[in-house]
N, C-alpha and C positions, 0 to 999 in steps of 0.2 A: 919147479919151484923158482930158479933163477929167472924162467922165462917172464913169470907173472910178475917178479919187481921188475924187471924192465918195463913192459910194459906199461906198471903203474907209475914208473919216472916217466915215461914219454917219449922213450925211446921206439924209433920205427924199425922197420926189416921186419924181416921173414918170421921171426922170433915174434916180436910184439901181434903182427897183424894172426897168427895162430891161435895166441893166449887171446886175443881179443874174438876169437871164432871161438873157443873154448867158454868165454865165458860167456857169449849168446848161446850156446848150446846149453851150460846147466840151468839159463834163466829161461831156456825154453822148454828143458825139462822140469824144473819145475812148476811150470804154466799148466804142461800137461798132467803132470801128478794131480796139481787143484781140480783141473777140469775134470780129473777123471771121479770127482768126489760129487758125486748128484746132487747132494742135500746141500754142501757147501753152496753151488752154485744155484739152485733153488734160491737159499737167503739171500744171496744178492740179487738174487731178481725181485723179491718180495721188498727188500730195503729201497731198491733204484725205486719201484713202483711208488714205494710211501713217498720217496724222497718228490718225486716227479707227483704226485697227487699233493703234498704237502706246497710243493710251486705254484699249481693252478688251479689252486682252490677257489681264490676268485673267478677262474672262467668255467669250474665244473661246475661248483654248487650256487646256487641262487639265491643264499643267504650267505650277508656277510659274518665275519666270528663275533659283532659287538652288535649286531641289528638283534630288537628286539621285536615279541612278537605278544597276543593275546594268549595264544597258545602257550599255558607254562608246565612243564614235567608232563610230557605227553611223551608217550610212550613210540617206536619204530611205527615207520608207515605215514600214509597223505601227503602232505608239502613238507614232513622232516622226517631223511629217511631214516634216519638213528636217534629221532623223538629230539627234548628239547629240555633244557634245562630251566631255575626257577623262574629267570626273566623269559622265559621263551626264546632263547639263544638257539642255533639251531647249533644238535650238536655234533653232528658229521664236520659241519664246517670247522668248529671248535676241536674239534681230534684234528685233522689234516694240517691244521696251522699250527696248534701242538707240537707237529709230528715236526714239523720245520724248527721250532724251537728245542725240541727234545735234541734232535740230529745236530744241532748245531752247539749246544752245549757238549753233547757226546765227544764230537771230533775235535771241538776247539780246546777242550780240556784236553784230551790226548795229547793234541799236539802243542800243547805248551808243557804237558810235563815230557815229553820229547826233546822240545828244541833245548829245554834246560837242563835234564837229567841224562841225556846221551854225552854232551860236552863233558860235566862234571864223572861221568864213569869213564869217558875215555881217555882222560887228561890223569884220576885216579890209578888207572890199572896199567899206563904206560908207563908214567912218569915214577908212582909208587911215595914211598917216605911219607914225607910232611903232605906230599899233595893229593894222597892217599887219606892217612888218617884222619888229619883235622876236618874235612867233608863227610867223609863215610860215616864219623860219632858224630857229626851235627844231620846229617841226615838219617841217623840210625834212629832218635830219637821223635823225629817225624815220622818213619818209620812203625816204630811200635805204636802210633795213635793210631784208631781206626780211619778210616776216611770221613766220614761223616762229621768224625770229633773237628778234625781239620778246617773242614769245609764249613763246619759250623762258626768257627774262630772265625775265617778270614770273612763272609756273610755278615756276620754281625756284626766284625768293625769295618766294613767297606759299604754296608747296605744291601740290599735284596735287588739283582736285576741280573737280566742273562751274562753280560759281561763278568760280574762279581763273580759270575755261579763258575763262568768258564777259568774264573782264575783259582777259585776256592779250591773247586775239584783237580785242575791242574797242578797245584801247592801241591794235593796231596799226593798227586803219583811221579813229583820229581825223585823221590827219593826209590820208587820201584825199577825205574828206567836205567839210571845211574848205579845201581847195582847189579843189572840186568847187564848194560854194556860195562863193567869195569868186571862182571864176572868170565864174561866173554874176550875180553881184550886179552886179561893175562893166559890164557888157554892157547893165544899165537901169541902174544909178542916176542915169546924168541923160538918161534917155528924158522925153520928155512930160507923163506919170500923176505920175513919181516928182515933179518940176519941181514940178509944179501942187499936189503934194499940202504940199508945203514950204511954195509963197507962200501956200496958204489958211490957214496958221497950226499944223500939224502938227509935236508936235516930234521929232525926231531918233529914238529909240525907236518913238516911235506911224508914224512913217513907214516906220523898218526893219520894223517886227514884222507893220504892216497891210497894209503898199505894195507892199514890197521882198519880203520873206520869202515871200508866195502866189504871187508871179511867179516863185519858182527852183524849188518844191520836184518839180515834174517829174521832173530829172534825180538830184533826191535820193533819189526813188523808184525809179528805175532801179538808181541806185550799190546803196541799201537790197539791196534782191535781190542784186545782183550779188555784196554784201560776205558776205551769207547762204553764197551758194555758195563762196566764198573759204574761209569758216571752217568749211564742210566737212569741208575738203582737208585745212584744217591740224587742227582738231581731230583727226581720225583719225590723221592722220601723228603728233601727241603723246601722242596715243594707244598708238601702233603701237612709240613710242620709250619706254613705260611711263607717261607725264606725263597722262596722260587720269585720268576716276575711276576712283578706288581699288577693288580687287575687295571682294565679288564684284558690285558693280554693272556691267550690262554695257555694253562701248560696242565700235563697229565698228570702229575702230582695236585698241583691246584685243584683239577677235580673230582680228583678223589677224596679232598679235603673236605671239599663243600659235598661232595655226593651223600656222607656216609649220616647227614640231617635230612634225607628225603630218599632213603633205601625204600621204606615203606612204598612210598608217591610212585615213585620210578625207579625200581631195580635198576633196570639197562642205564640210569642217569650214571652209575658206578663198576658197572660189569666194562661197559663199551673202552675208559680209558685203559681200565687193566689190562685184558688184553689185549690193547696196542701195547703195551708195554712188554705183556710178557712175551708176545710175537718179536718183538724189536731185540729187546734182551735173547732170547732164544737164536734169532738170525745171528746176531753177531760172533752169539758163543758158537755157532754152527761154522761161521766164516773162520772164528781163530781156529777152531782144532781140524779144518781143511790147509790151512797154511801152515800149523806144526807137523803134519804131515809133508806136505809139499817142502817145505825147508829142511825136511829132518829134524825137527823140534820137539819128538812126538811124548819125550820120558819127562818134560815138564817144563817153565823157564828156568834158567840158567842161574838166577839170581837166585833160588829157589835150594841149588842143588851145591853150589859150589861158594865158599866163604873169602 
């Protein structure tokens, strides 16, 4: 225990360079724990693939996602290999570029209700009092909305475009993160390391940011993903409700929106986005409960369990 706050002061010798061999070995046991989860790593190769198909779309497919054609709601097969939508849009290319917009709301959302809800849980859970409470009930109240209700507010007074979507849905999971990490903080902050790291002369910051902070972000990474596939869901649902981007940029929500006036014409116009969607959703939740295993996370998050 003594050895690890040294360490995370900065201190060298024999002591610090062990704890620092120590702590590449559990991140290397943990690597292999992931790796040893098939399906886990399955979905990230299925995600790389979309993500990396979603890049070079202009140099796979032969149809750009706003070129239009004579050909309209025509079915898989000939020059569109996943048929066409009412303009004749081809719509493989229209899923793939999609797929870049879906993934990039996914993780940008994440990682702003990240950047902003880990601060606010770990400043809460260390500090305690006023800097505790007056956050936790302003956030507890975002909190009990659904996401969607959220995401809906901030959409409709900012306007509909991927940007908006990434902060909507980010809004809504700052209050999941921040509870997440303030549930996790007070569970150490006065274990042993943290103790030691104080009396050696550490202050208050330098012990949250070096001591505290690398010891929770486990389940931060777990939530991370999790909140990924959450903004999925809802991206395409505000989507689906017109609030996604504006045409003709395409998004899988969008067409599902317009599919469900030409299910008759072209079934596959509304199967093909779904499951991308439910493939993509599926990968992720495959990818979190491989890293709540690999971290030890496995009985649920932390925010979940502990008040």
């Amino acid at each position: 225990m003594i050895a690890s706050s040294i360490d995370v002061l900065g201190a060298g010798g024999p002591a610090g360079s062990a704890t620092a061999a120590a702590d590449t070995g559990r991140v290397g046991q943990r690597l292999r724990r992931f790796a040893g989860d098939r399906w886990a790593l399955a979905a990230v190769a299925v995600l790389v693939l979309l993500l990396l198909g979603s890049l070079l779309a202009p140099w796979l497919l032969p149809h750009g996602p706003a070129e239009q054609s004579s050909d309209l709601l025509s079915g898989p097969g000939g020059h569109h290999l996943l048929g066409t939508d009412e303009f004749g849009r081809d719509l493989g290319t229209r899923l793939l570029v999609g797929a870049k917009v879906t993934l990039e709301i996914a993780f940008g959302s994440a990682a702003v209700g990240a950047l902003v809800g880990v601060p606010l849980g770990l400043v809460a859970g260390y500090l305690g009092r006023v800097w505790d409470v007056v956050p936790m009930r302003v956030l507890d109240v975002v909190l009990a909305l659904p996401d969607i209700v959220v995401a809906l507010v901030v959409v409709a007074a900012l306007g509909n475009s991927s940007l908006n979507l990434v902060m909507a849905i980010g809004i809504a999971g700052i209050p999941v993160f921040a509870r997440l990490t303030r549930a996790s903080v007070l569970t150490i902050r006065d274990r042993d390391f943290v103790v030691a790291s104080r009396s050696m002369g550490a202050s208050t910051p330098d012990t949250m940011l070096r001591t505290v902070l690398p010891n929770v972000l486990g389940p931060v990474i777990v939530q991370f993903v999790i909140t990924a596939a959450i903004a999925v869901v809802v991206s395409a649902g505000l989507g689906f409700l017109g609030l996604g981007p504006p045409p003709p940029a395409p998004s899988w929500g969008g067409m599902l929106q317009t599919a469900k006036s030409y299910l008759y014409q072209n079934p596959w116009y509304g199967i093909f986005p779904g499951l991308a969607l439910v493939v993509t959703v599926g990968c992720l939740d495959r990818i979190g409960a491989g890293l709540q295993r690999a971290f030890g996370t496995s009985d649920g998050p932390a925010w979940k369990r502990t008040s």
